[in-house]
N, CA, C and O of each residue as an XYZ file, in Angstrom:
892
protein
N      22.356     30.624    -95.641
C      23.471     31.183    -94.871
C      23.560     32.680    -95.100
O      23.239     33.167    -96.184
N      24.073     33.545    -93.899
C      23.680     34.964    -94.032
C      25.175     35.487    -93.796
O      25.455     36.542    -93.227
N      26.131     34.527    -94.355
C      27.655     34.722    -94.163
C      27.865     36.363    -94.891
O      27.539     36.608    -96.052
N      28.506     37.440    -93.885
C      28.847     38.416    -94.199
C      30.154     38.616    -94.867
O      31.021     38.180    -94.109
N      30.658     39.071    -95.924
C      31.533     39.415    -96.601
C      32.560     40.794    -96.097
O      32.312     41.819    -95.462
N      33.753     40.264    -96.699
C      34.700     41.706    -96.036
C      34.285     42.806    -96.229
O      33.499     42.952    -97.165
N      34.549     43.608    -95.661
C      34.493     45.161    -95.442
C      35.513     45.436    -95.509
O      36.248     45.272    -94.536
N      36.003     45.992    -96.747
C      37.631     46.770    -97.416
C      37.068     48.151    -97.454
O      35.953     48.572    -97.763
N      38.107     48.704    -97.072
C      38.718     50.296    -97.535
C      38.941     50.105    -98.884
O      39.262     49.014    -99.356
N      38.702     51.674    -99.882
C      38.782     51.542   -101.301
C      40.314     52.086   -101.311
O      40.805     51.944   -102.431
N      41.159     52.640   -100.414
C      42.536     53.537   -100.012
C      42.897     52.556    -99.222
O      42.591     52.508    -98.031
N      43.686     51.561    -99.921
C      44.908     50.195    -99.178
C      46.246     50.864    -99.061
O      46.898     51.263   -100.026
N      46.633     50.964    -97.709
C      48.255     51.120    -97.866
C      49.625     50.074    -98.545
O      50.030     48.971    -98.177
N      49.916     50.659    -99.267
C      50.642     49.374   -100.151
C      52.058     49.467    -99.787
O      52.736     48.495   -100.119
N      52.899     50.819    -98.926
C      54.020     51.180    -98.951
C      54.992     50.374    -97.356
O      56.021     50.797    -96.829
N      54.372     49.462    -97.076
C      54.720     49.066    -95.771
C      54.984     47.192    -96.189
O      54.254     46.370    -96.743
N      56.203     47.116    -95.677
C      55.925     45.194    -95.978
C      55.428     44.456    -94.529
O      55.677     44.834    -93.384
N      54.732     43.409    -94.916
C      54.355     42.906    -93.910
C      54.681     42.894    -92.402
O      54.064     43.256    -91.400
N      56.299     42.149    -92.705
C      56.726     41.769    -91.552
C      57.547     43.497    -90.504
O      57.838     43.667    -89.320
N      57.628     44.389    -91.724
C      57.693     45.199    -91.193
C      55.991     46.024    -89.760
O      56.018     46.417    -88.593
N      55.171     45.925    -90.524
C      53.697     46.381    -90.151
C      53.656     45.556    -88.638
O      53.381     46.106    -87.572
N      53.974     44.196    -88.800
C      53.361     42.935    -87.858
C      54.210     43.090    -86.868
O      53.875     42.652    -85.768
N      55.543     43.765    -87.028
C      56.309     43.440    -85.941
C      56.422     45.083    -85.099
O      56.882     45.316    -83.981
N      55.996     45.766    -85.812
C      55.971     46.929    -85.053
C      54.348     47.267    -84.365
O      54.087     48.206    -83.613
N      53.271     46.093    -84.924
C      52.088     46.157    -84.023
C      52.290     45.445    -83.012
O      51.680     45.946    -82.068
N      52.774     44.630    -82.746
C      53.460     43.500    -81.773
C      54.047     44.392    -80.920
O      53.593     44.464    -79.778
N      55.065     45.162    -81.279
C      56.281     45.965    -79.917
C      54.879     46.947    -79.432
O      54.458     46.897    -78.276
N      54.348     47.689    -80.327
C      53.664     48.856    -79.648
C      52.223     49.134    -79.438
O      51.460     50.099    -79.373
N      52.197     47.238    -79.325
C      50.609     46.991    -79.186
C      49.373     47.839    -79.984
O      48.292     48.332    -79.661
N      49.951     47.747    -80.868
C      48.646     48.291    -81.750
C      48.160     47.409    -82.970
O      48.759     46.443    -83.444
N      47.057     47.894    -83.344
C      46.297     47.385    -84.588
C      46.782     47.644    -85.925
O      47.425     48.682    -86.077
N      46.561     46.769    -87.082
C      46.847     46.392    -88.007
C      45.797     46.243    -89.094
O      45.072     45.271    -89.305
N      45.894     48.056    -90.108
C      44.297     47.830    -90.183
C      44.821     48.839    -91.698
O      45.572     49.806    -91.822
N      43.986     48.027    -92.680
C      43.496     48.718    -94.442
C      45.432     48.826    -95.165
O      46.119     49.770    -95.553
N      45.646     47.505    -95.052
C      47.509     47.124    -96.163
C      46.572     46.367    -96.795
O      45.424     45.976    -96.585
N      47.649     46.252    -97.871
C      47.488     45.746    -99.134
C      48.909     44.635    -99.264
O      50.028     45.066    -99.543
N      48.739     43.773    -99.114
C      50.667     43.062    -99.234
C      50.529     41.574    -99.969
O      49.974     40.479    -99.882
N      51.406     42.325   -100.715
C      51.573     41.202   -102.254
C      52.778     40.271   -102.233
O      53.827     40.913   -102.163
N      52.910     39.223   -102.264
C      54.549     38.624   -102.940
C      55.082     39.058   -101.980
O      55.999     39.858   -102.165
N      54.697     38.683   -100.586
C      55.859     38.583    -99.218
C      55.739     37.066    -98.429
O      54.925     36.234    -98.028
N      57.291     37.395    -98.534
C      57.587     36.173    -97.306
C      58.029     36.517    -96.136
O      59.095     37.127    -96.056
N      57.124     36.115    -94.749
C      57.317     35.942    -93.683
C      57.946     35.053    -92.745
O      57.367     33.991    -92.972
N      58.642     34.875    -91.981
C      59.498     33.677    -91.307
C      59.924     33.468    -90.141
O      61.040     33.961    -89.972
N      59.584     33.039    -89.421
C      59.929     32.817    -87.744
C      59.208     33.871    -86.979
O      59.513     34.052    -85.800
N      58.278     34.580    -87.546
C      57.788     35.578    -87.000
C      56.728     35.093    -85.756
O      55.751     34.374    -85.965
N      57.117     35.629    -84.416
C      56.141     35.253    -83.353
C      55.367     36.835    -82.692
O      56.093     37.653    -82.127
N      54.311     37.017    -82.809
C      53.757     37.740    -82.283
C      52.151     37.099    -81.573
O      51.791     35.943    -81.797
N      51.387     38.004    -80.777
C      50.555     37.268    -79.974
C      49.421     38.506    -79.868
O      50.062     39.544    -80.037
N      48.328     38.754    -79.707
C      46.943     39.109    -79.547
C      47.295     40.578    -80.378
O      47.377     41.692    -79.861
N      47.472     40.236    -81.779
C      47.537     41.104    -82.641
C      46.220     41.226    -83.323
O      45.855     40.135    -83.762
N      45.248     42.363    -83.593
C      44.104     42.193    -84.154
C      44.592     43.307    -85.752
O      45.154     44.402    -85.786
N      44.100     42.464    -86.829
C      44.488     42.425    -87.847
C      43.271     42.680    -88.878
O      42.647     41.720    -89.330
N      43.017     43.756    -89.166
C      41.588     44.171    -90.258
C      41.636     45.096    -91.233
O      42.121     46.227    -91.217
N      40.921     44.327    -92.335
C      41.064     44.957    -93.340
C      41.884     44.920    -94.469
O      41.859     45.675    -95.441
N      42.805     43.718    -94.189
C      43.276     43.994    -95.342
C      43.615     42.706    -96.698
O      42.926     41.694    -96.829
N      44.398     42.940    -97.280
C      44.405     41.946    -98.122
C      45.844     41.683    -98.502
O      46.731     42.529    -98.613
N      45.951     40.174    -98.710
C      46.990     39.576    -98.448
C      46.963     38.315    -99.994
O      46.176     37.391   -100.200
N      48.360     38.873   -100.981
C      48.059     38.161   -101.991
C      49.735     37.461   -102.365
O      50.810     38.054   -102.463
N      49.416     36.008   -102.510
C      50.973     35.539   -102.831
C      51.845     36.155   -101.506
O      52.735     36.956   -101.790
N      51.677     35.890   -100.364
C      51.974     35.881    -98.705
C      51.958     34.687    -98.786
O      51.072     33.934    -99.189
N      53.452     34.386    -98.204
C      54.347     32.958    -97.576
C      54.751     33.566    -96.184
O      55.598     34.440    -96.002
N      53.919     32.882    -95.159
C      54.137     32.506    -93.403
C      54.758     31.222    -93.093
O      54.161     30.148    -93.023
N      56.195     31.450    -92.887
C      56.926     30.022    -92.629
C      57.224     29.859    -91.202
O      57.911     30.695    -90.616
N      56.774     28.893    -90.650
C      57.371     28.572    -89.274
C      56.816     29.890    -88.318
O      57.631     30.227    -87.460
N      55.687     30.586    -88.347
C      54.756     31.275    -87.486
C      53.462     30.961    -86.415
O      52.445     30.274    -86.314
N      54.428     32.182    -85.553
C      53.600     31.667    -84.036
C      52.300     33.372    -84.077
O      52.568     34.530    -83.758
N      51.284     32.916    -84.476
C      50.698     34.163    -84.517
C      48.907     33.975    -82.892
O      47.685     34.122    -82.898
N      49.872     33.637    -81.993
C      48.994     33.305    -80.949
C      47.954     34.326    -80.410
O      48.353     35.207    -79.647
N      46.550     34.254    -80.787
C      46.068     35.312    -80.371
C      45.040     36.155    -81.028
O      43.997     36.738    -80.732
N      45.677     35.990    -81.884
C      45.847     37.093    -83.204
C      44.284     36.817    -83.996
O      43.745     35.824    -84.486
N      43.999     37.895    -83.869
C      42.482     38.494    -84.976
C      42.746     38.466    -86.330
O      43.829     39.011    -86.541
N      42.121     37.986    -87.526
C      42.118     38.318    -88.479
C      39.961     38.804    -88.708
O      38.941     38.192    -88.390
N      40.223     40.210    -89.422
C      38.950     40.198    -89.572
C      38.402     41.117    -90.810
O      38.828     42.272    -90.810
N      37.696     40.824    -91.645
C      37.993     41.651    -92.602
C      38.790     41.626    -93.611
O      39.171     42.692    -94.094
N      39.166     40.519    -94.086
C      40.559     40.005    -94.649
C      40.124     39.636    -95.619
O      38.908     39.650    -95.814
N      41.226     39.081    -96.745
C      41.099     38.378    -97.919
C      42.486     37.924    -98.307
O      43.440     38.610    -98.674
N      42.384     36.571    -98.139
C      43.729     36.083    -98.811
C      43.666     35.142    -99.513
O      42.921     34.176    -99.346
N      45.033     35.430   -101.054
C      44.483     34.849   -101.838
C      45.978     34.272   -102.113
O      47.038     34.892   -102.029
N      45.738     32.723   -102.514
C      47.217     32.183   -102.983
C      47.829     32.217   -102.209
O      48.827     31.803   -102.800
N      48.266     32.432   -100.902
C      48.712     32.530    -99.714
C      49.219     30.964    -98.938
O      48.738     29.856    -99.175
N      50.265     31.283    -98.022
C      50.722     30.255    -97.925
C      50.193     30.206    -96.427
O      50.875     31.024    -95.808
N      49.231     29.576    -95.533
C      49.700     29.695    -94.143
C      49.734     28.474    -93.119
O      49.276     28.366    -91.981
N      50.617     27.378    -94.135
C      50.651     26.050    -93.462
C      51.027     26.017    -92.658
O      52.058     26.688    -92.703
N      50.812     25.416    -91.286
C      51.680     24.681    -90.068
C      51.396     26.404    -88.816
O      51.707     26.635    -87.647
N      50.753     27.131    -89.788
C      51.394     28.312    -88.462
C      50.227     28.518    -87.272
O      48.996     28.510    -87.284
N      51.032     28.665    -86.459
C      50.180     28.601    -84.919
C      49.666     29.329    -84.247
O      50.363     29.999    -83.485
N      48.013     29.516    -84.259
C      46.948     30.340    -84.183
C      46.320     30.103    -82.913
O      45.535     30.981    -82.555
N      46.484     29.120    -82.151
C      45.812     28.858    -80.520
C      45.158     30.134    -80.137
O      45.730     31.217    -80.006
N      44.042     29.916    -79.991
C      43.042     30.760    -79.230
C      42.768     32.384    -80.120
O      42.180     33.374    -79.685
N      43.391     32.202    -81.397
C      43.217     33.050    -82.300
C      41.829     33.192    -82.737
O      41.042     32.408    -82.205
N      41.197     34.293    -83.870
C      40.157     34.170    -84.353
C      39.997     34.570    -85.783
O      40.699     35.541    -86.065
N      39.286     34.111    -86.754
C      39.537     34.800    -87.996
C      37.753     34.940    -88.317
O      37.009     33.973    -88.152
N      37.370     35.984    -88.682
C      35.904     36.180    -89.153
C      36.063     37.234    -89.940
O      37.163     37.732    -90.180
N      34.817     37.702    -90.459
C      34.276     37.959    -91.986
C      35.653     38.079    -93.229
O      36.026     39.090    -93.825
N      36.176     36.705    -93.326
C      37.258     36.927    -93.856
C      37.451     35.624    -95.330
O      37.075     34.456    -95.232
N      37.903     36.039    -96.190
C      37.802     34.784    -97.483
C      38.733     34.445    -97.615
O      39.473     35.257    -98.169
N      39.422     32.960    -97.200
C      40.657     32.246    -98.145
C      40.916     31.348    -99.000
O      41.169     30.145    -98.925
N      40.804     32.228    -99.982
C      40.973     31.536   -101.284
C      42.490     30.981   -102.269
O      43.512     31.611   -102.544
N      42.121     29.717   -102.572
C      43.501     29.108   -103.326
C      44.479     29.140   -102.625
O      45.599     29.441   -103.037
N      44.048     28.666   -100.823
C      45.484     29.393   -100.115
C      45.643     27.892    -99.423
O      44.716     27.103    -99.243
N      47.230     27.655    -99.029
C      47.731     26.266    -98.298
C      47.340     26.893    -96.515
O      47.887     27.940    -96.169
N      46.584     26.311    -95.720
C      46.412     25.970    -94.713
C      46.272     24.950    -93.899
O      45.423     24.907    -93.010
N      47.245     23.900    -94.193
C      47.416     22.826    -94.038
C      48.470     22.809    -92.843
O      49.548     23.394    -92.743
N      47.717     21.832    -91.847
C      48.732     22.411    -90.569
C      48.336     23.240    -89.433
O      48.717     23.281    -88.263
N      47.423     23.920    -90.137
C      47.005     25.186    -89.227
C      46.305     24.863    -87.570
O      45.356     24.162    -87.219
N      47.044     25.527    -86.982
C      46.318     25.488    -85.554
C      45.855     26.669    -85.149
O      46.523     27.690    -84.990
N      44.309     26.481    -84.925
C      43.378     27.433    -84.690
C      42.791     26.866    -83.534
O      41.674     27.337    -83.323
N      43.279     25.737    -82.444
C      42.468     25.163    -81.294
C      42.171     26.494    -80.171
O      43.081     27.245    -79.819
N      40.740     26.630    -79.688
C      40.856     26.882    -78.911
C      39.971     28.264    -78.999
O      39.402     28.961    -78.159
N      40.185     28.341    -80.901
C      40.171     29.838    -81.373
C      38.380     29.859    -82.577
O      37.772     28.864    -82.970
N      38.105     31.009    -82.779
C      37.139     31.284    -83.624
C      37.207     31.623    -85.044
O      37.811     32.534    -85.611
N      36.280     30.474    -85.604
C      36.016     30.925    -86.892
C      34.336     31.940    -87.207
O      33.380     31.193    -87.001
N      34.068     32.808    -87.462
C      32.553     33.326    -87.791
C      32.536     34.388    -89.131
O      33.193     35.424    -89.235
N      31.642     33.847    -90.057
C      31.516     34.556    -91.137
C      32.798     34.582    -92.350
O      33.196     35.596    -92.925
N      33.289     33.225    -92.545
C      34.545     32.784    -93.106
C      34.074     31.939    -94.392
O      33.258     31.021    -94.312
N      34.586     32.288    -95.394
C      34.657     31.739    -96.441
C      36.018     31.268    -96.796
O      36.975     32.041    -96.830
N      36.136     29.590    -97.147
C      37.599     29.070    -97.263
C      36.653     28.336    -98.726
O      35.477     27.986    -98.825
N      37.861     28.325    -99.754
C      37.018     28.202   -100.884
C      38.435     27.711   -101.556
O      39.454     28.384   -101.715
N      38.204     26.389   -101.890
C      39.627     25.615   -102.809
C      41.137     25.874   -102.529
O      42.029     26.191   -103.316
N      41.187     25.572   -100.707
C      42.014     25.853   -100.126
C      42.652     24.214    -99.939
O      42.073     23.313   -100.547
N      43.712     23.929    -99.181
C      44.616     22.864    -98.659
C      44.240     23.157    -97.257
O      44.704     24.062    -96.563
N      43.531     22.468    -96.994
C      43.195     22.392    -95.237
C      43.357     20.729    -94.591
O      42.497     20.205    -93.884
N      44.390     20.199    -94.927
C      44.939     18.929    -94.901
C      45.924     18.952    -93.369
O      47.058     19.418    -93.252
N      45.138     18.339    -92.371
C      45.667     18.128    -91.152
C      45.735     19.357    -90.032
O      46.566     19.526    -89.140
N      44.436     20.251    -90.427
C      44.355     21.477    -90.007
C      44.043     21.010    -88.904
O      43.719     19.827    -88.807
N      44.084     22.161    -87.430
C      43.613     21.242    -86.214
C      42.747     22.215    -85.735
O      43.409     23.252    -85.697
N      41.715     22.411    -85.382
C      39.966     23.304    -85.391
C      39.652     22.281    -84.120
O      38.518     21.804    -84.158
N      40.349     21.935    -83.180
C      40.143     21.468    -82.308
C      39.109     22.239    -80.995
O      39.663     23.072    -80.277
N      38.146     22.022    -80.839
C      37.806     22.898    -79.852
C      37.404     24.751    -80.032
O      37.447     25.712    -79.263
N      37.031     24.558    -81.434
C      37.373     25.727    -81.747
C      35.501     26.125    -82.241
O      34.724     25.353    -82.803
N      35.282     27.302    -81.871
C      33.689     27.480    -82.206
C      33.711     28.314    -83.648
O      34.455     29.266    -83.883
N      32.557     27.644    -84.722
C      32.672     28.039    -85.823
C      31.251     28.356    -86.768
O      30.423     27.556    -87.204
N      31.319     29.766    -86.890
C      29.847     29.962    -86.924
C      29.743     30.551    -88.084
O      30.691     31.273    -88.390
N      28.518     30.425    -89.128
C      28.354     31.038    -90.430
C      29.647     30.761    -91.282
O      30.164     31.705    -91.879
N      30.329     29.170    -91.380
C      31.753     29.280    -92.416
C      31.476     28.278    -93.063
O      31.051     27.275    -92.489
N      31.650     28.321    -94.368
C      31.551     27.275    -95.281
C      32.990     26.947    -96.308
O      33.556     27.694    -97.107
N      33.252     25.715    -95.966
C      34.658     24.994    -96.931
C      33.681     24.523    -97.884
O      32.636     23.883    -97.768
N      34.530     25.191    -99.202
C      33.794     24.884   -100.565
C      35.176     24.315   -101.438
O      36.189     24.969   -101.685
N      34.865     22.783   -101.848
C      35.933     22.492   -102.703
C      36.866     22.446   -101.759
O      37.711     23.243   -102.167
N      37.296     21.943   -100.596
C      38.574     21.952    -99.740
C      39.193     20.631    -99.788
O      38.415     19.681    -99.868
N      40.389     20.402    -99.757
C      40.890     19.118    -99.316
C      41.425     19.188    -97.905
O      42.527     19.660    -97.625
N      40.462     18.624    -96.931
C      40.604     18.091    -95.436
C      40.409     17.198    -94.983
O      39.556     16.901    -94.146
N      41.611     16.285    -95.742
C      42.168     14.954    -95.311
C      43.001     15.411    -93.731
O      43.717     16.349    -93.377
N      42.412     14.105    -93.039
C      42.665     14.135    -91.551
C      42.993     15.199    -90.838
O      44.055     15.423    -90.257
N      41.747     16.043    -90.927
C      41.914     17.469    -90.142
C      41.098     17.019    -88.999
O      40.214     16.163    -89.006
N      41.591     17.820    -87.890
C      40.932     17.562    -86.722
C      40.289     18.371    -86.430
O      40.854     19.427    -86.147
N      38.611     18.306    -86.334
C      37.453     19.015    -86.184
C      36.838     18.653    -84.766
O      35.758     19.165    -84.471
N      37.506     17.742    -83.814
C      36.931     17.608    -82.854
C      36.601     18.324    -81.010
O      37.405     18.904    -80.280
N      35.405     18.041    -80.797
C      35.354     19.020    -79.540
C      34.787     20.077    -80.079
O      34.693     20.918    -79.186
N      34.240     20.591    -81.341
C      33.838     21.790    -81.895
C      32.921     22.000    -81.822
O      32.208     21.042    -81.523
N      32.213     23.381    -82.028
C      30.963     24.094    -81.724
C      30.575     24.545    -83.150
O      30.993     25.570    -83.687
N      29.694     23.621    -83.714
C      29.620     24.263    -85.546
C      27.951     24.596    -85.559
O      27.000     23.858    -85.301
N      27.999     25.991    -85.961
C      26.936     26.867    -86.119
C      26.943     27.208    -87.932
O      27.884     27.633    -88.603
N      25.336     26.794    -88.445
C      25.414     27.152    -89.668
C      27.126     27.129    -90.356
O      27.571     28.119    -90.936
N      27.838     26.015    -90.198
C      28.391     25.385    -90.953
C      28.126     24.269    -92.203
O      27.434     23.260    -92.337
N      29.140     25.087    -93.093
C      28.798     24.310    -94.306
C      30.563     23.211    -94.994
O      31.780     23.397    -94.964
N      29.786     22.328    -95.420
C      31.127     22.039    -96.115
C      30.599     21.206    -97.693
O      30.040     20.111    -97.756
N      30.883     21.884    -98.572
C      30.434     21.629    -99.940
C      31.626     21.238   -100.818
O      32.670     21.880   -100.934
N      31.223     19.768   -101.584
C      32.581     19.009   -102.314
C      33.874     19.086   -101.963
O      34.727     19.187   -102.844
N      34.230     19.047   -100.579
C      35.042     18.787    -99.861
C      35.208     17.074    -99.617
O      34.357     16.186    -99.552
N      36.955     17.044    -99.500
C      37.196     15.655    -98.797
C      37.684     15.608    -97.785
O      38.595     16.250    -97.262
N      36.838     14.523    -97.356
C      37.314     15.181    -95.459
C      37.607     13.623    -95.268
O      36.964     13.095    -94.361
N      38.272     13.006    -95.814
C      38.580     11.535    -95.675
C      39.479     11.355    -94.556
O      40.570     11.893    -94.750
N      39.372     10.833    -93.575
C      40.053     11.069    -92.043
C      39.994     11.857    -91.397
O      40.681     11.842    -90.376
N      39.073     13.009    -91.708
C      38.636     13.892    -90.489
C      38.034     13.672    -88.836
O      36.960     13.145    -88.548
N      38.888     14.143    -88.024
C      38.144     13.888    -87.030
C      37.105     14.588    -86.517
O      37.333     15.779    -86.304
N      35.813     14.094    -86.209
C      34.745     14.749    -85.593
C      34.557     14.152    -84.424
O      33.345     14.184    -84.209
N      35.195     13.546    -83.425
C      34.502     13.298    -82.447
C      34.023     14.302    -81.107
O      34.620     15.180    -80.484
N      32.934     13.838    -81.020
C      32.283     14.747    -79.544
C      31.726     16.389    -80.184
O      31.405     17.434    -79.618
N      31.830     15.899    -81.868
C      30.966     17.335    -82.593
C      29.927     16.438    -83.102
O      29.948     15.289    -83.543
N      28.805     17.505    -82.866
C      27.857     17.796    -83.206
C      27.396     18.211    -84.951
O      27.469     19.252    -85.604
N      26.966     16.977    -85.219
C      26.568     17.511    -87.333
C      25.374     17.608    -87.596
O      25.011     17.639    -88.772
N      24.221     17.699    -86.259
C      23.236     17.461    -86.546
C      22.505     19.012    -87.504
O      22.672     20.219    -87.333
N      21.721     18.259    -88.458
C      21.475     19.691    -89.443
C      21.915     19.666    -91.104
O      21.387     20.053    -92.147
N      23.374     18.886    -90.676
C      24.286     19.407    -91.867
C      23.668     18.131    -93.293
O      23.071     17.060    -93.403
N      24.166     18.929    -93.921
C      23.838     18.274    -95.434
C      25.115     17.802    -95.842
O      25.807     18.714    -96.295
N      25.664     16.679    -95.836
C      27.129     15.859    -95.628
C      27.351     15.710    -97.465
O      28.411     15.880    -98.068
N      25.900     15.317    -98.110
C      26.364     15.137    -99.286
C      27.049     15.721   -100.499
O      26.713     16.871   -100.782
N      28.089     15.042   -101.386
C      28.635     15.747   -102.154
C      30.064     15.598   -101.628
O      30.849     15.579   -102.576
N      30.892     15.446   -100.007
C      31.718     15.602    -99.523
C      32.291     14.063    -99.644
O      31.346     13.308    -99.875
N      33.040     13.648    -99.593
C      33.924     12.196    -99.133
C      34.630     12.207    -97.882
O      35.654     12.775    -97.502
N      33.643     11.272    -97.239
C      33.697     10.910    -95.752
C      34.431      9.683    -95.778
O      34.426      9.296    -94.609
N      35.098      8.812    -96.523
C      36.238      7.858    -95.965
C      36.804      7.815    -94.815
O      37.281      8.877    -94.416
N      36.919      6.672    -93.992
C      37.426      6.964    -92.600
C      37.299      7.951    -91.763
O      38.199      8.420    -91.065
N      36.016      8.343    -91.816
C      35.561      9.353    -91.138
C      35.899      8.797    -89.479
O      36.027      7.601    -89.219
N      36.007      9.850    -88.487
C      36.494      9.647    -86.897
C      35.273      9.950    -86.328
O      34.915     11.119    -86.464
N      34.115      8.771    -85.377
C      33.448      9.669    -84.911
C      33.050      8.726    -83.552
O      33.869      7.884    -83.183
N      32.003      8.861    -82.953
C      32.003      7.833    -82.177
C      30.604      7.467    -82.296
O      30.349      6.643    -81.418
N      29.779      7.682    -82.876
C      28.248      7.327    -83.515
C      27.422      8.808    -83.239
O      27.067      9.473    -84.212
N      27.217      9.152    -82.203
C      26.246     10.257    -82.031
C      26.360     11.574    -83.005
O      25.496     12.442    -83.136
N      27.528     11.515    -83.601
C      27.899     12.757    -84.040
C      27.323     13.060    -85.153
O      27.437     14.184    -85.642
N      26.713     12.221    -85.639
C      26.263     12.097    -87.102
C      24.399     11.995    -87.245
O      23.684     11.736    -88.213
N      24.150     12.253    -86.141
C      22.700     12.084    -85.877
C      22.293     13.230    -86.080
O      22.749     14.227    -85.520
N      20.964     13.217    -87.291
C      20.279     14.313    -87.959
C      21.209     15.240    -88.617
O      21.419     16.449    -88.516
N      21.891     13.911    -89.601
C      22.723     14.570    -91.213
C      21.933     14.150    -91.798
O      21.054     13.365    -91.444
N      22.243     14.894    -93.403
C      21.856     14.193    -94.317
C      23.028     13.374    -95.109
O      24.217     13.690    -95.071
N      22.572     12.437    -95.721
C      23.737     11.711    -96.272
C      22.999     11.066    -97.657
O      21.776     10.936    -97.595
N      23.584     10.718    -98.717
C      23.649      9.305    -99.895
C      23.438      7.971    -99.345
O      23.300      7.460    -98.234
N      23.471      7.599   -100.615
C      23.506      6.410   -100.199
C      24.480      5.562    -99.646
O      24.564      4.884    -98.622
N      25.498      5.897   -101.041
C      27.029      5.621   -101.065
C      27.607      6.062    -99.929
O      28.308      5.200    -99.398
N      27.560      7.176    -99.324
C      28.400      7.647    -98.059
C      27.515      6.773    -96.949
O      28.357      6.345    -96.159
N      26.387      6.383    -96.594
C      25.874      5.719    -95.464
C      26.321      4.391    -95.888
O      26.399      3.711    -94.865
N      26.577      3.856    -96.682
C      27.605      2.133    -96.645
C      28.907      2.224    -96.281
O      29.465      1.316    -95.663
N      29.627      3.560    -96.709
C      30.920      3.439    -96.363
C      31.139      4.036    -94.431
O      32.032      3.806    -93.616
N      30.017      4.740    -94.354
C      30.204      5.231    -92.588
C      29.469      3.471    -91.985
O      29.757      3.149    -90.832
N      28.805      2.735    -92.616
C      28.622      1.501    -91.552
C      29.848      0.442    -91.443
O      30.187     -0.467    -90.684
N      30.373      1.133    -92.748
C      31.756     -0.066    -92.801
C      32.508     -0.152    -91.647
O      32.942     -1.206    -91.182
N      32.726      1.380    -91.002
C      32.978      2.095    -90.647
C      33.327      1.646    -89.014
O      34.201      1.901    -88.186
N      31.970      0.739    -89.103
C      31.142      0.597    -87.563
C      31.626     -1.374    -87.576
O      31.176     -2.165    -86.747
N      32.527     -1.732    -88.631
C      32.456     -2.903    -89.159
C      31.270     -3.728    -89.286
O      31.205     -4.793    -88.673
N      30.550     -3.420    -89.854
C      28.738     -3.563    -90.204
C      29.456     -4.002    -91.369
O      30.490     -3.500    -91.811
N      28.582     -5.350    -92.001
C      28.697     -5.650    -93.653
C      27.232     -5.527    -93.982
O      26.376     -5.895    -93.177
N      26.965     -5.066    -95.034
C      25.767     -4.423    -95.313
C      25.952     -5.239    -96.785
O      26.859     -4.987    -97.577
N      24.647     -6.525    -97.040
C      24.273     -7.280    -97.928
C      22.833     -6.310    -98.758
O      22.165     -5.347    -98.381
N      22.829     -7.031    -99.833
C      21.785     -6.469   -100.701
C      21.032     -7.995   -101.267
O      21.402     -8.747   -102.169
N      20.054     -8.072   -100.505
C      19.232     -8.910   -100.919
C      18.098     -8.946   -101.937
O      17.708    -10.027   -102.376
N      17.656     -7.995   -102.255
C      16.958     -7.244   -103.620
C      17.396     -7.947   -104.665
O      16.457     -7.950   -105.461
N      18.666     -8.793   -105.300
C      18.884     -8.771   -106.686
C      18.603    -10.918   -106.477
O      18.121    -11.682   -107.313
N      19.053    -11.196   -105.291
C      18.218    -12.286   -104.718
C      17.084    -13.056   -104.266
O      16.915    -14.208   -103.868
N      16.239    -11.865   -104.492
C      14.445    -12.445   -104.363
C      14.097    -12.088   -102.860
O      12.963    -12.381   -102.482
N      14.698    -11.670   -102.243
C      14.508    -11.615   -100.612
C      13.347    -10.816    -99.992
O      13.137     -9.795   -100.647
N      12.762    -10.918    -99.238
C      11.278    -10.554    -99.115
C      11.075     -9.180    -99.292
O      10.018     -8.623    -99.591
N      13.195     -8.208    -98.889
C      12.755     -6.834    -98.431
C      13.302     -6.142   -100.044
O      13.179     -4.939   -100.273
């Protein structure tokens, strides 16, 4: 993977609070580019095709946000809260979120490229339809996130649980599945053609298919 990493300014503006910055790029249509914002909470905040670079975002709580549109690029957030908030047709690339709640998140519609999410809460995230290129979930919990309808390019997902994830009508062919927990995985058969998988995870995806899968080996059986 040739996943590109942020591009920070070494001169972060630190003297501006968030919701101050976000809501005055919103009125006067402009960009949002090289803050630094620590230990803020955001709330009901709705803004829409805000492009957002450069900066870094640490111990940031987004409650009940409509951020429709909206670019993140260049970013880094860490410990960050950005459950439930609503990203439709948004995009986030060369950007890292780390130790952060994104659970909830709606990004349908919208782009992920050159994203690192790394021991995040991505639990019921919805990536519906959403094209996602060069991003790897490392260590994520994405219990019943909805991944379906998606366009996944050099995607990775490493010791992740994706136990109820939906994939249907995506494409995994390529991917190296093992290491992840696929429990109740959502798919409709094709989707899974030219993975790699275990052993253990290919008994529990036939269960899947209500297939009972016997072991005749410890019985003398010819195979």
């Amino acid at each position: 993977m040739n996943r590109k990493k942020p591009q920070l300014s070494m001169h972060l503006n630190k003297n501006e609070s968030a919701l101050d910055v976000l809501i005055r790029a919103d009125m006067e249509e402009c960009d949002v580019n090289g803050f630094l914002f620590t230990d803020e909470t955001v709330e009901h905040l709705n803004i829409s095709d805000v492009e957002i670079s450069g900066c870094i975002f640490i111990n940031c709580r987004f409650y009940d946000c409509v951020f429709e549109g909206v670019s993140f690029s260049n970013c880094i957030f860490k410990n960050c809260d950005l459950s439930f908030m609503n990203m439709t047709q948004g995009s986030i690339s060369c950007t890292e979120i780390i130790e952060t709640n994104i659970s909830g998140l709606n990004l349908t519609f919208g782009v992920m490229n050159h994203v690192l999410v790394r021991s995040t809460a991505c639990r019921y995230v919805n990536f519906s339809e959403v094209r996602m290129m060069e991003t790897e979930f490392v260590g994520c919990d994405m219990t019943s996130s909805n991944i379906d309808r998606a366009r996944l390019k050099e995607t990775h997902f490493v010791q992740c649980d994706l136990t109820g994830a939906d994939f249907a009508h995506t494409s995994l062919k390529g991917m190296d599945l093992r290491g992840n927990r696929l429990d109740k995985l959502v798919f409709l058969g094709g989707e899974l053609e030219g993975t790699t998988i275990d052993y253990g995870q290919a008994i529990a995806l036939v269960k899947l298919l209500g297939i009972e899968v016997v072991d005749n080996r410890s019985a003398g059986g010819i195979f």
